[in-house]
N, CA, C and O atoms as CSV, one atom per row, in Angstrom:
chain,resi,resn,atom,element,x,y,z
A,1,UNK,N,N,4.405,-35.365,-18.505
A,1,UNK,CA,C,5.494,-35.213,-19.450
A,1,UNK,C,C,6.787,-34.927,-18.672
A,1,UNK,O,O,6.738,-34.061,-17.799
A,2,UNK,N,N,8.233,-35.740,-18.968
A,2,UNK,CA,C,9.534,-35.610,-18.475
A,2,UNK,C,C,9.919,-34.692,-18.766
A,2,UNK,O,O,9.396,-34.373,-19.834
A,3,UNK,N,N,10.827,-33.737,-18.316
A,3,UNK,CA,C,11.444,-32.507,-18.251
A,3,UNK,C,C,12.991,-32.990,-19.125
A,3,UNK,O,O,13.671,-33.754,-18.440
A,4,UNK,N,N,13.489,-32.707,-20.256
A,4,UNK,CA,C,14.801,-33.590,-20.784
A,4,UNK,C,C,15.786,-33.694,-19.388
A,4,UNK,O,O,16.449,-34.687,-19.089
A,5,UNK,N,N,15.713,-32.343,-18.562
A,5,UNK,CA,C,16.668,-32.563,-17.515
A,5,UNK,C,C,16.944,-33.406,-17.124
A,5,UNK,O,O,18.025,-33.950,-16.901
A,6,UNK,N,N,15.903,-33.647,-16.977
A,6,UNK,CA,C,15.749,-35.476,-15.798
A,6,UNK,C,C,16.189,-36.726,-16.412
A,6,UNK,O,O,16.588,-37.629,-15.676
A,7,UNK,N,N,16.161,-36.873,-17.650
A,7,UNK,CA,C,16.734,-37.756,-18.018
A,7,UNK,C,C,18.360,-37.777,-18.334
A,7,UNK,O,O,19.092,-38.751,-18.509
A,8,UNK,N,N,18.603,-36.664,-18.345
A,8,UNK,CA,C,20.205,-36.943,-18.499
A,8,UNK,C,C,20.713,-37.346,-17.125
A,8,UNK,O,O,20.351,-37.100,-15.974
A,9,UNK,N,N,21.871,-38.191,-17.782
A,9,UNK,CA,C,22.707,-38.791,-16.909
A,9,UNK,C,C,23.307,-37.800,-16.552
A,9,UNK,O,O,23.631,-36.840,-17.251
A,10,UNK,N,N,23.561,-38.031,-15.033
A,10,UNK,CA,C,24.263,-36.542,-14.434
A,10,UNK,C,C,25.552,-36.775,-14.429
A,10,UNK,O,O,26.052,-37.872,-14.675
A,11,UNK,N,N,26.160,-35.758,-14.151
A,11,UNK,CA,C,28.098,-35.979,-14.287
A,11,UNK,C,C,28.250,-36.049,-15.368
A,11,UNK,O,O,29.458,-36.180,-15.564
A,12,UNK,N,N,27.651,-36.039,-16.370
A,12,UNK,CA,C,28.112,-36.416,-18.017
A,12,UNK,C,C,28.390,-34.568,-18.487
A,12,UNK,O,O,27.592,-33.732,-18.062
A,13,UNK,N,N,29.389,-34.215,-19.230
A,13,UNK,CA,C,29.788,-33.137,-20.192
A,13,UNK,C,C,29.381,-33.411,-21.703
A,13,UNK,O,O,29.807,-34.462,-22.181
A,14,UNK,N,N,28.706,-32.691,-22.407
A,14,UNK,CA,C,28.601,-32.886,-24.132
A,14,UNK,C,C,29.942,-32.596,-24.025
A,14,UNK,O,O,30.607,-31.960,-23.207
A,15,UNK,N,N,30.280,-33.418,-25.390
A,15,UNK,CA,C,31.743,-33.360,-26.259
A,15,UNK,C,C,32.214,-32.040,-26.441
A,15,UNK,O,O,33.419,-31.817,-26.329
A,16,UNK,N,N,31.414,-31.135,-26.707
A,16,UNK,CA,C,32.147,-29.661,-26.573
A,16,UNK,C,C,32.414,-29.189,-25.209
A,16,UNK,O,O,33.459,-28.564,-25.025
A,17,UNK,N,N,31.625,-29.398,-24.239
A,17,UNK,CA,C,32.095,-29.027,-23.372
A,17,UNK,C,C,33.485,-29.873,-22.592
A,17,UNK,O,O,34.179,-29.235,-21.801
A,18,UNK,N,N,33.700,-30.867,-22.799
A,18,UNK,CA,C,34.682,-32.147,-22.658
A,18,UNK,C,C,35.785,-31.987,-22.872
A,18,UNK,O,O,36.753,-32.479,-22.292
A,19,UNK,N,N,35.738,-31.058,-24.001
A,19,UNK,CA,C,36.944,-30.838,-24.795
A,19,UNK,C,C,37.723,-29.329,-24.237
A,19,UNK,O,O,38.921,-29.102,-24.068
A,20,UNK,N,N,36.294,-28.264,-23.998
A,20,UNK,CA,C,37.106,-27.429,-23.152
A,20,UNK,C,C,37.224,-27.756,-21.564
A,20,UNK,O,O,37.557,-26.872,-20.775
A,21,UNK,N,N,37.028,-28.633,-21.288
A,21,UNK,CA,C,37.334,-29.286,-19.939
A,21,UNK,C,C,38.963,-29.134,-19.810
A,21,UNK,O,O,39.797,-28.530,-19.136
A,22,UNK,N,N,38.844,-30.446,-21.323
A,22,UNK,CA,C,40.583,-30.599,-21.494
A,22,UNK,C,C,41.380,-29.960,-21.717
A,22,UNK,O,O,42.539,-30.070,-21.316
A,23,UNK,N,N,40.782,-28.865,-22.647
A,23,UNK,CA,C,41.840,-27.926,-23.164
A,23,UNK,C,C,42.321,-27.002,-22.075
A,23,UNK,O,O,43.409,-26.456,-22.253
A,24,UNK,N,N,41.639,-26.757,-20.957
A,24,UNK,CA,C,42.182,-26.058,-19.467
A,24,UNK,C,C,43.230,-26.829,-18.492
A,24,UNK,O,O,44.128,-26.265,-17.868
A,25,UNK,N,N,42.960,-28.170,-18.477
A,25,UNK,CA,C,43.608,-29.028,-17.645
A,25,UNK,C,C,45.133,-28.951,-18.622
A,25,UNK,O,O,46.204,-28.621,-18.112
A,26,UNK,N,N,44.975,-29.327,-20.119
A,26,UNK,CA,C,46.393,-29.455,-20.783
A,26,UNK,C,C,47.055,-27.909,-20.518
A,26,UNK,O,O,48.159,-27.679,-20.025
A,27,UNK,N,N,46.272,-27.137,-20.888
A,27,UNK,CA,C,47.106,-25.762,-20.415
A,27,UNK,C,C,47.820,-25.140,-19.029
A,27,UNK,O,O,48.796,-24.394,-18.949
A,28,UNK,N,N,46.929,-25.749,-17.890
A,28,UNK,CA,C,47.597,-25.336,-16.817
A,28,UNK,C,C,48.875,-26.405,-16.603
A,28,UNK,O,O,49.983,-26.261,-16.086
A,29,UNK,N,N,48.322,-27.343,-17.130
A,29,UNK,CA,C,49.614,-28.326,-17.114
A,29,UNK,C,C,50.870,-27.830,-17.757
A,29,UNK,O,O,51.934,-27.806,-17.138
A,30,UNK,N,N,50.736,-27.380,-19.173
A,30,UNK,CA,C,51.797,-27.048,-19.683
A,30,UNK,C,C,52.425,-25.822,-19.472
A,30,UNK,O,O,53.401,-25.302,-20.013
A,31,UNK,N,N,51.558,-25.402,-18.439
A,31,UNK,CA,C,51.741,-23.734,-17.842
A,31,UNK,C,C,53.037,-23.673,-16.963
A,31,UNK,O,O,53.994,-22.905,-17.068
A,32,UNK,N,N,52.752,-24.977,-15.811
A,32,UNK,CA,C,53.510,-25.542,-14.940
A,32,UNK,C,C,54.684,-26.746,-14.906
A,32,UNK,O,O,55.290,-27.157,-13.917
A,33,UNK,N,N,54.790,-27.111,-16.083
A,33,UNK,CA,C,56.115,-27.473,-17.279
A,33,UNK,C,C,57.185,-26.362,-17.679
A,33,UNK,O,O,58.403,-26.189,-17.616
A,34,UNK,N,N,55.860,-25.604,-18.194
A,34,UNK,CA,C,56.603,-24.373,-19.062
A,34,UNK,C,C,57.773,-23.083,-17.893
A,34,UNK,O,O,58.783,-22.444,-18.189
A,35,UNK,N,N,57.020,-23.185,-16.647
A,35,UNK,CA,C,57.414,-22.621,-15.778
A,35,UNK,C,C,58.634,-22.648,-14.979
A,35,UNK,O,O,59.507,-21.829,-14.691
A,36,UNK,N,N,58.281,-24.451,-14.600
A,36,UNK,CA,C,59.423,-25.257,-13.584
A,36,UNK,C,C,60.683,-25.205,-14.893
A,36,UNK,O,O,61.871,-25.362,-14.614
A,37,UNK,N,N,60.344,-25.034,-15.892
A,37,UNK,CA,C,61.506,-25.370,-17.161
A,37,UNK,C,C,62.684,-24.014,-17.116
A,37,UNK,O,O,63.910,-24.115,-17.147
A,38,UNK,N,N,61.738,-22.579,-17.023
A,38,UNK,CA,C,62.423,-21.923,-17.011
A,38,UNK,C,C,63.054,-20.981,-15.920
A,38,UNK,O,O,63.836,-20.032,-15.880
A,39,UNK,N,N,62.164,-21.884,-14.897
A,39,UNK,CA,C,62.783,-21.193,-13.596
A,39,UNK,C,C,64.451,-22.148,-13.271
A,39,UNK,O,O,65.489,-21.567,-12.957
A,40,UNK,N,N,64.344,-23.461,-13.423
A,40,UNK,CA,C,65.491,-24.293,-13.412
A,40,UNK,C,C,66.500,-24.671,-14.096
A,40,UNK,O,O,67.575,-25.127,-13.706
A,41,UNK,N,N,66.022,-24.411,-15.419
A,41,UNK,CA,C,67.034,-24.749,-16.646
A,41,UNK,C,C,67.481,-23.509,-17.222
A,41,UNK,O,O,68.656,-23.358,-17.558
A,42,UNK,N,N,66.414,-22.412,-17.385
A,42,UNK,CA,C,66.706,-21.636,-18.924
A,42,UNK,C,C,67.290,-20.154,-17.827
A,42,UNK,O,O,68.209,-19.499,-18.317
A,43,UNK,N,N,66.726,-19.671,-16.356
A,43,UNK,CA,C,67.126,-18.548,-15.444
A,43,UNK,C,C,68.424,-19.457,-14.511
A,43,UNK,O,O,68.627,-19.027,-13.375
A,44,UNK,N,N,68.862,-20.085,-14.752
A,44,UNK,CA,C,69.782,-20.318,-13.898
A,44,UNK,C,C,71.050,-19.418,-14.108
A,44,UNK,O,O,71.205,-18.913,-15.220
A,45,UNK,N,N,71.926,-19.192,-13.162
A,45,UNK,CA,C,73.292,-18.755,-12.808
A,45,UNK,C,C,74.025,-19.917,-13.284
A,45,UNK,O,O,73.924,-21.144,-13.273
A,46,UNK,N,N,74.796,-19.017,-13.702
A,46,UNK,CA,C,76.358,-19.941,-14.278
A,46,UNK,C,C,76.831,-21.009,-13.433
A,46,UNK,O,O,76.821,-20.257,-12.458
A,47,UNK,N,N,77.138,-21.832,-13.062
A,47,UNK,CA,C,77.475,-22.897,-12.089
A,47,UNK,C,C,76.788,-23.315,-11.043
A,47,UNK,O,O,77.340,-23.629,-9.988
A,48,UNK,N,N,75.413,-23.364,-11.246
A,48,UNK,CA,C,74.650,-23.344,-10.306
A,48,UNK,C,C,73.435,-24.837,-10.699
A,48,UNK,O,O,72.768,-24.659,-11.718
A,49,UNK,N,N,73.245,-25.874,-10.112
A,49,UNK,CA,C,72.361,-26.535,-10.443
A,49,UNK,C,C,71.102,-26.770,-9.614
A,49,UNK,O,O,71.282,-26.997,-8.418
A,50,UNK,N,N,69.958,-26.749,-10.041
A,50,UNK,CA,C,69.327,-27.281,-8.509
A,50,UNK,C,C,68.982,-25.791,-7.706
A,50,UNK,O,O,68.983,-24.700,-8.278
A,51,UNK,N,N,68.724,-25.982,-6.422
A,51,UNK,CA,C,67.947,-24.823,-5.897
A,51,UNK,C,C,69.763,-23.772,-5.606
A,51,UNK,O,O,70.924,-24.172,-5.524
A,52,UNK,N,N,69.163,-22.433,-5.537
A,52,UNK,CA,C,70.157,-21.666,-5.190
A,52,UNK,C,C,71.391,-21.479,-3.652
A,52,UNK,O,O,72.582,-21.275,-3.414
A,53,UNK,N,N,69.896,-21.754,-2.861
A,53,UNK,CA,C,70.746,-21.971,-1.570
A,53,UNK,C,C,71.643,-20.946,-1.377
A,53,UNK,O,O,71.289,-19.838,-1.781
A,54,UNK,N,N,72.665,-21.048,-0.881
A,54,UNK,CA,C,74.429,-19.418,-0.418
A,54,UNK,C,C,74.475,-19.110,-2.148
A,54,UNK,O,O,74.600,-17.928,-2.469
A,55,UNK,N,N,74.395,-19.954,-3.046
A,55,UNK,CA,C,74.443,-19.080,-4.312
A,55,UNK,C,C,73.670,-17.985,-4.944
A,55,UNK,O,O,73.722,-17.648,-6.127
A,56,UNK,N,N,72.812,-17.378,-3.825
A,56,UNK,CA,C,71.598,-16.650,-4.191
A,56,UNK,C,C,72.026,-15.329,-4.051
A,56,UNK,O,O,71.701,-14.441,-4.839
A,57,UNK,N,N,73.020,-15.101,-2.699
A,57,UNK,CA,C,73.450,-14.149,-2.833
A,57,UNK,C,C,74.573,-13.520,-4.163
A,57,UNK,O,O,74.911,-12.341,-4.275
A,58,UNK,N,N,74.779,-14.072,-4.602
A,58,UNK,CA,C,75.581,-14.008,-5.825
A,58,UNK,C,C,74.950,-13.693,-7.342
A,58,UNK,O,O,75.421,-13.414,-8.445
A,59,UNK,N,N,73.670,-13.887,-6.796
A,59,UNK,CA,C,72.896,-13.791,-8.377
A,59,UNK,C,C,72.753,-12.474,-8.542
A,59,UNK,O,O,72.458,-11.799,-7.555
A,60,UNK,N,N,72.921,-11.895,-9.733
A,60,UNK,CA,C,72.451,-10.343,-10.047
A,60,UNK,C,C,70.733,-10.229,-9.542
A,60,UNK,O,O,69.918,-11.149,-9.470
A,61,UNK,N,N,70.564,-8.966,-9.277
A,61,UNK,CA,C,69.371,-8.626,-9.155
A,61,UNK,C,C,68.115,-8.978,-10.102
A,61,UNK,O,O,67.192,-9.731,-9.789
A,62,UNK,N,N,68.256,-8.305,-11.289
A,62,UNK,CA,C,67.720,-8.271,-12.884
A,62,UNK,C,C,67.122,-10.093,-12.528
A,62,UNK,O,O,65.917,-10.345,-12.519
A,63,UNK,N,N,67.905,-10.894,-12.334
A,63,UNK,CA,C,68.168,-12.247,-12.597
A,63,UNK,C,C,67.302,-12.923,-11.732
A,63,UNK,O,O,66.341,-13.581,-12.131
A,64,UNK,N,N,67.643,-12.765,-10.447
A,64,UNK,CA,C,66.633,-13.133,-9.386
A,64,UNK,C,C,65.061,-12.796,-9.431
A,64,UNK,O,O,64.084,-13.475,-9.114
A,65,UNK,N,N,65.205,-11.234,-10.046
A,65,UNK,CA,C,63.427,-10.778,-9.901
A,65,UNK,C,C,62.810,-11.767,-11.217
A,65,UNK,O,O,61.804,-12.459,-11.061
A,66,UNK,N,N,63.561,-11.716,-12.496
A,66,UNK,CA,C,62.610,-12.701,-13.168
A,66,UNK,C,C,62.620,-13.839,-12.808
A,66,UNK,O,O,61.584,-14.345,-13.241
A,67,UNK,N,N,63.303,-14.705,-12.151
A,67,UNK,CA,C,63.173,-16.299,-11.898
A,67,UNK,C,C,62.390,-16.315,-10.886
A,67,UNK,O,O,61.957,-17.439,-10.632
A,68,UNK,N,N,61.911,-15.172,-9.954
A,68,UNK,CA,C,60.680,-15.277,-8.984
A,68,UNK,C,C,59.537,-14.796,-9.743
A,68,UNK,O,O,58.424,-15.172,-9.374
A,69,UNK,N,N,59.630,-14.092,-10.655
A,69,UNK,CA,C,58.432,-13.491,-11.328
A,69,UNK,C,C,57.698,-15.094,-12.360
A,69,UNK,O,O,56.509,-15.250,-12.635
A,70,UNK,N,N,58.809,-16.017,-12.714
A,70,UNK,CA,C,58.367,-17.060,-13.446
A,70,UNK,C,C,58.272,-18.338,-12.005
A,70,UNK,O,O,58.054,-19.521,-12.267
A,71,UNK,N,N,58.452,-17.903,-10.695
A,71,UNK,CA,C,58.440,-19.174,-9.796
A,71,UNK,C,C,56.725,-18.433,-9.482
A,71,UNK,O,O,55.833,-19.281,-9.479
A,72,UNK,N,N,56.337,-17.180,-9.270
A,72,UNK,CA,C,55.035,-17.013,-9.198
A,72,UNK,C,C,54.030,-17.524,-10.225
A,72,UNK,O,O,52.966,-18.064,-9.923
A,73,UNK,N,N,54.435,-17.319,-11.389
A,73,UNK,CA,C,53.564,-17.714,-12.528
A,73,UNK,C,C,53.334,-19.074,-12.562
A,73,UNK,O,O,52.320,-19.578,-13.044
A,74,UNK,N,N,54.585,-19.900,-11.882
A,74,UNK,CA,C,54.356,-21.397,-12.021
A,74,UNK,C,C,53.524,-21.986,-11.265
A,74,UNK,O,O,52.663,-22.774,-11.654
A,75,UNK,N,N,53.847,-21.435,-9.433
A,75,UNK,CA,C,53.240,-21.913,-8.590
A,75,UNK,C,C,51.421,-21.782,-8.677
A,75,UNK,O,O,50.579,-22.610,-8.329
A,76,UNK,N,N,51.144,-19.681,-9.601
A,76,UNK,CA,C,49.490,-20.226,-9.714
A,76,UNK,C,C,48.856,-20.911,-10.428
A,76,UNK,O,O,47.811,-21.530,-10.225
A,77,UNK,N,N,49.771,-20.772,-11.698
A,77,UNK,CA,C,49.238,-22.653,-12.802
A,77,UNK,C,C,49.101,-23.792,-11.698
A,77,UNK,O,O,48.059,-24.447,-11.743
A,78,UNK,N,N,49.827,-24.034,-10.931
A,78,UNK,CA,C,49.813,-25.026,-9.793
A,78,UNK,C,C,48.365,-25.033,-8.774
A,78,UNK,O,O,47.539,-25.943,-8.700
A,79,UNK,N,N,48.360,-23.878,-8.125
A,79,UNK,CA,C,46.837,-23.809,-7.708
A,79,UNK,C,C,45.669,-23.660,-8.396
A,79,UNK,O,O,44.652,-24.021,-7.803
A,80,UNK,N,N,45.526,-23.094,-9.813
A,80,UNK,CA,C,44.881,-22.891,-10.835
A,80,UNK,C,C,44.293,-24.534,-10.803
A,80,UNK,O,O,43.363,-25.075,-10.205
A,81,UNK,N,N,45.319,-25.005,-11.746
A,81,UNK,CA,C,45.387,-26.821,-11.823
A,81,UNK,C,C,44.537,-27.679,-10.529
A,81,UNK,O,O,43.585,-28.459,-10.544
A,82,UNK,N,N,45.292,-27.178,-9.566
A,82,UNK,CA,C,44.605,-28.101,-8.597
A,82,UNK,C,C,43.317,-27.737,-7.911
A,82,UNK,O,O,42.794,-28.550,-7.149
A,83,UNK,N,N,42.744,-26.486,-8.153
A,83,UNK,CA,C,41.436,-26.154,-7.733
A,83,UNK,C,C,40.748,-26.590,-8.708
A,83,UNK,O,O,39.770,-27.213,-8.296
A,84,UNK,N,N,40.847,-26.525,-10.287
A,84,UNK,CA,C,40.151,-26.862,-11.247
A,84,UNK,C,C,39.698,-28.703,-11.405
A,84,UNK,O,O,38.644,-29.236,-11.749
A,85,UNK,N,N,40.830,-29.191,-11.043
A,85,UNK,CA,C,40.731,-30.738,-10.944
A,85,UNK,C,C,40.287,-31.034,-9.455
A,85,UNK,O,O,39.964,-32.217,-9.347
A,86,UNK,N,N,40.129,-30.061,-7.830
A,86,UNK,CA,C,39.655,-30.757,-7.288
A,86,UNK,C,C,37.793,-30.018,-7.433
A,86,UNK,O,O,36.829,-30.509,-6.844
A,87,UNK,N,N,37.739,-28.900,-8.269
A,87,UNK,CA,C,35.911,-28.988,-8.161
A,87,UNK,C,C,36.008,-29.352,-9.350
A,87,UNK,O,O,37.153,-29.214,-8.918
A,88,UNK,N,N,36.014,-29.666,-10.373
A,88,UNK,CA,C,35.476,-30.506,-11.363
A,88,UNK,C,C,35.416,-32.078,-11.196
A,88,UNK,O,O,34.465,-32.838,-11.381
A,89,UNK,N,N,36.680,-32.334,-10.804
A,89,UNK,CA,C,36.921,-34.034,-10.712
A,89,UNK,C,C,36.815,-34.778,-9.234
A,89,UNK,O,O,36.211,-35.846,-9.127
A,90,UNK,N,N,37.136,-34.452,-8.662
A,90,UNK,CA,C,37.374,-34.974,-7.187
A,90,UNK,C,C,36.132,-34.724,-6.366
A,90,UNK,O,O,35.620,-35.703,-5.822
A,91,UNK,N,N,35.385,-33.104,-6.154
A,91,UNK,CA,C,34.903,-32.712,-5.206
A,91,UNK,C,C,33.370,-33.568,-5.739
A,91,UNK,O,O,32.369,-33.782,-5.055
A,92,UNK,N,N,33.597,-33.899,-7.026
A,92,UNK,CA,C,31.971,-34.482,-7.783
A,92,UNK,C,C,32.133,-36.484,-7.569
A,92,UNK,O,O,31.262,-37.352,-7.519
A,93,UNK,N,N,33.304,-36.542,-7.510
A,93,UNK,CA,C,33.371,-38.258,-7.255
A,93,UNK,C,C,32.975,-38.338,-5.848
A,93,UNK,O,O,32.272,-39.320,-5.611
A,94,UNK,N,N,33.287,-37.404,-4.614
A,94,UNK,CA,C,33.618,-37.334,-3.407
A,94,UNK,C,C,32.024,-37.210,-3.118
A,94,UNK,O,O,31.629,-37.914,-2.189
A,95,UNK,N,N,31.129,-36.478,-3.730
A,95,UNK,CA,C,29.676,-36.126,-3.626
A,95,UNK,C,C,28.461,-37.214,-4.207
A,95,UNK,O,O,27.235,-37.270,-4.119
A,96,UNK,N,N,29.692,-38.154,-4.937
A,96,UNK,CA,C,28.782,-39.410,-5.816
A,96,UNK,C,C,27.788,-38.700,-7.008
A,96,UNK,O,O,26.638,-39.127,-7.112
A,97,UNK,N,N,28.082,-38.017,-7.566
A,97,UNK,CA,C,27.690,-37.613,-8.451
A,97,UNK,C,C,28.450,-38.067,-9.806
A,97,UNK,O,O,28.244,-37.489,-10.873
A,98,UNK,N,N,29.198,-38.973,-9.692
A,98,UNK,CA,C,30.397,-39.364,-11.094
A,98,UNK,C,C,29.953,-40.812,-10.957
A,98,UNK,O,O,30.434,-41.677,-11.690
């Protein structure tokens, strides 16, 4: 008698699990949207576009600590993201298991 194990196709996720696959990948994604958005657009200094560069010294304090406190939050959605997509997706194509 077969063990069901054995017959499943390997690399395959049930639909519930598929879905929270996705729902992690869309979140760190939108983590790291949500991040780069407000470190560049929404914390910027008054006349300032683009990276700070000699305008850094000019930024209030208050100002600087949150736009690094949201450049940290962005960058670990960023490693979050890319460890999650390279052992779920990559490290299993790379092993021939997909």
């Amino acid at each position: 008698m077969e063990d069901a194990d054995e017959t499943a196709p390997t690399g395959r996720l049930s639909w519930p699990w598929r879905i929270v696959h996705w729902v992690i990948i869309v979140n760190l994604a939108i983590q790291v949207l949500y991040g780069a958005y407000m470190v560049f657009v929404v914390m910027r200094p008054e006349g300032v576009s683009g990276p700070l560069w000699a305008a850094a010294n000019a930024v209030p304090h208050d100002l600087m600590m949150v736009r690094r406190a949201y450049a940290s939050e962005t960058w670990l959605a960023i490693v979050g993201l890319s460890l999650y997509l390279g052992v779920t997706e990559i490290l299993p194509r790379r092993l021939g298991r997909r």
